[in-house]
C-alpha positions in Angstrom: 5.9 5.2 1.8 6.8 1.7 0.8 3.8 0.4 -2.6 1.6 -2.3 -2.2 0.2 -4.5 -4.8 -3.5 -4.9 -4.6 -5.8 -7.7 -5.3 -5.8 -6.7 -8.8 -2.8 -8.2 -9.2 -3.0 -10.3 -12.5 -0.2 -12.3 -11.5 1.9 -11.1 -14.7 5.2 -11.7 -13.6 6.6 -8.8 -15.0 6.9 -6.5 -11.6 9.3 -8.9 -9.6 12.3 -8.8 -11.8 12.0 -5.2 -11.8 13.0 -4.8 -8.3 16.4 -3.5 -7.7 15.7 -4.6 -3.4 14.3 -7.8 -4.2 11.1 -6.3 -2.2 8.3 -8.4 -4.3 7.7 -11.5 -4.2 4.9 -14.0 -4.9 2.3 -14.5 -2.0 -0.4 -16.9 -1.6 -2.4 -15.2 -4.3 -1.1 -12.6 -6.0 2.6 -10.6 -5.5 3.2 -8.7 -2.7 5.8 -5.8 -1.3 7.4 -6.0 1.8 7.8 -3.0 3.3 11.0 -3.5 5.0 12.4 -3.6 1.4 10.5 -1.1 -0.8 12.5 2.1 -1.1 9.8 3.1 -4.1 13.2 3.0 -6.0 14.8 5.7 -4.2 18.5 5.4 -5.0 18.0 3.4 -8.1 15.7 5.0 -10.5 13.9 7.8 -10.3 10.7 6.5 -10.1 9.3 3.0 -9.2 10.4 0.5 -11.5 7.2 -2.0 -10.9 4.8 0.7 -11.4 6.4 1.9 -14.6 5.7 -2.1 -15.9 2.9 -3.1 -14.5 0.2 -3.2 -16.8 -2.9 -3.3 -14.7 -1.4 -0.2 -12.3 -2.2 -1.8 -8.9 0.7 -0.5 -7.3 0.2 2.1 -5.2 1.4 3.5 -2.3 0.8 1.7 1.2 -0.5 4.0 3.7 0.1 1.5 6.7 3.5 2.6 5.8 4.1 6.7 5.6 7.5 7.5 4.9 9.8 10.6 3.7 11.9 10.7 0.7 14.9 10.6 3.7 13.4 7.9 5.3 13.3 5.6 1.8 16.7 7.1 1.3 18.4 5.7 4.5 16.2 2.7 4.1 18.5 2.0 0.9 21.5 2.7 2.5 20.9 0.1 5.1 19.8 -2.8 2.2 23.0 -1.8 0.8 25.0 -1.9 3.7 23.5 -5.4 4.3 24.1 -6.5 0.9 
């Protein structure tokens, strides 16, 4: 599954750098994830990188978006082959 950030998002700052896709970025209110770039870290770190910083843990997973660890895993190969 690709994470979400929810509305209690404090707006820190500190999740967006994080993000070896790029996949946050700030939205009319708060940061968001787009899907179509969250791998949940898969081929980069072992666990999410934004989760592991963000000090209000409103990062979870999305469940409008269910995918397998193969599925994130192909998802990075294609950003990287893009990149």
């Amino acid at each position: 599954m690709a994470l979400m950030i929810t509305d209690e998002c404090i707006n820190c700052d500190v999740c967006e750098p994080e993000c070896p896709n790029e996949a946050i970025s700030m939205g009319p209110e708060i940061y968001v994830i787009d899907p179509n770039k969250c791998t949940e870290c898969i081929g980069h770190f072992d666990t999410p990188q934004c989760v592991e910083v963000c000090p209000v843990e409103c990062i979870p997973k999305n469940p409008d978006h269910v995918e397998s660890e193969d599925d994130l895993m192909a998802k990075f190969h294609k950003l990287q082959d893009q990149g």
